[in-house]
C-alpha positions in Angstrom: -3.1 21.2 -2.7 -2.9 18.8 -5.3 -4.7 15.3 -5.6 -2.4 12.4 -6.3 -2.2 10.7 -9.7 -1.4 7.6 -8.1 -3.4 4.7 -6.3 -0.7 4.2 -3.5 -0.2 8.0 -2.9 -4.2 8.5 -2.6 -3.9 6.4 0.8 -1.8 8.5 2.0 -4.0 11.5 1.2 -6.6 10.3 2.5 -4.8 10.0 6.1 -3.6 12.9 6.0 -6.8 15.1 4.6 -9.7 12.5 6.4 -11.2 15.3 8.5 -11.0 18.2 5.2 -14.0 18.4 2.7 -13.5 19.2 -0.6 -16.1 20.9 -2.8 -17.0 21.7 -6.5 -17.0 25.0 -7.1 -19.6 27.2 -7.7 -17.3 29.9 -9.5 -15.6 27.5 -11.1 -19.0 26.4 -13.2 -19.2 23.3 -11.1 -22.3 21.7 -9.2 -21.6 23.0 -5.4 -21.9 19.4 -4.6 -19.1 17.6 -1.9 -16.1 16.0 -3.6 -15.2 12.1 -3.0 -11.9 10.7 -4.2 -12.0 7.8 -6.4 -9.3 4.9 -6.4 -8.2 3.4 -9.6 -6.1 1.4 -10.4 -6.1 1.6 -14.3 -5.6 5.5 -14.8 -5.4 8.6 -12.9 -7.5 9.3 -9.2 -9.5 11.7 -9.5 -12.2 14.1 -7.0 -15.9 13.7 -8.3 -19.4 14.0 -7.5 -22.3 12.0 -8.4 -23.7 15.2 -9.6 -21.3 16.2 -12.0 
């Protein structure tokens, strides 16, 4: 699964995944923390974490 690039895709991604929970991977080097999709407008959505 892929996160959309664009704002009005996100939307729909959002519908469609609102009960899945992403994470940042542990094996991947990442913080373990839950992922939260951001909305802009100006470049590319994106997952993050505020601990990141």
């Amino acid at each position: 699964m892929t996160l959309p690039p664009e704002a009005i895709e996100l939307d729909v991604f959002r519908r469609r995944h609102g009960r899945d929970t992403f994470w940042c991977g542990l094996l991947l080097g990442g913080c373990g923390v839950q992922l939260t999709t951001k909305l802009y407008t100006d470049r590319v959505c994106s997952l993050s974490s505020s601990a990141c």
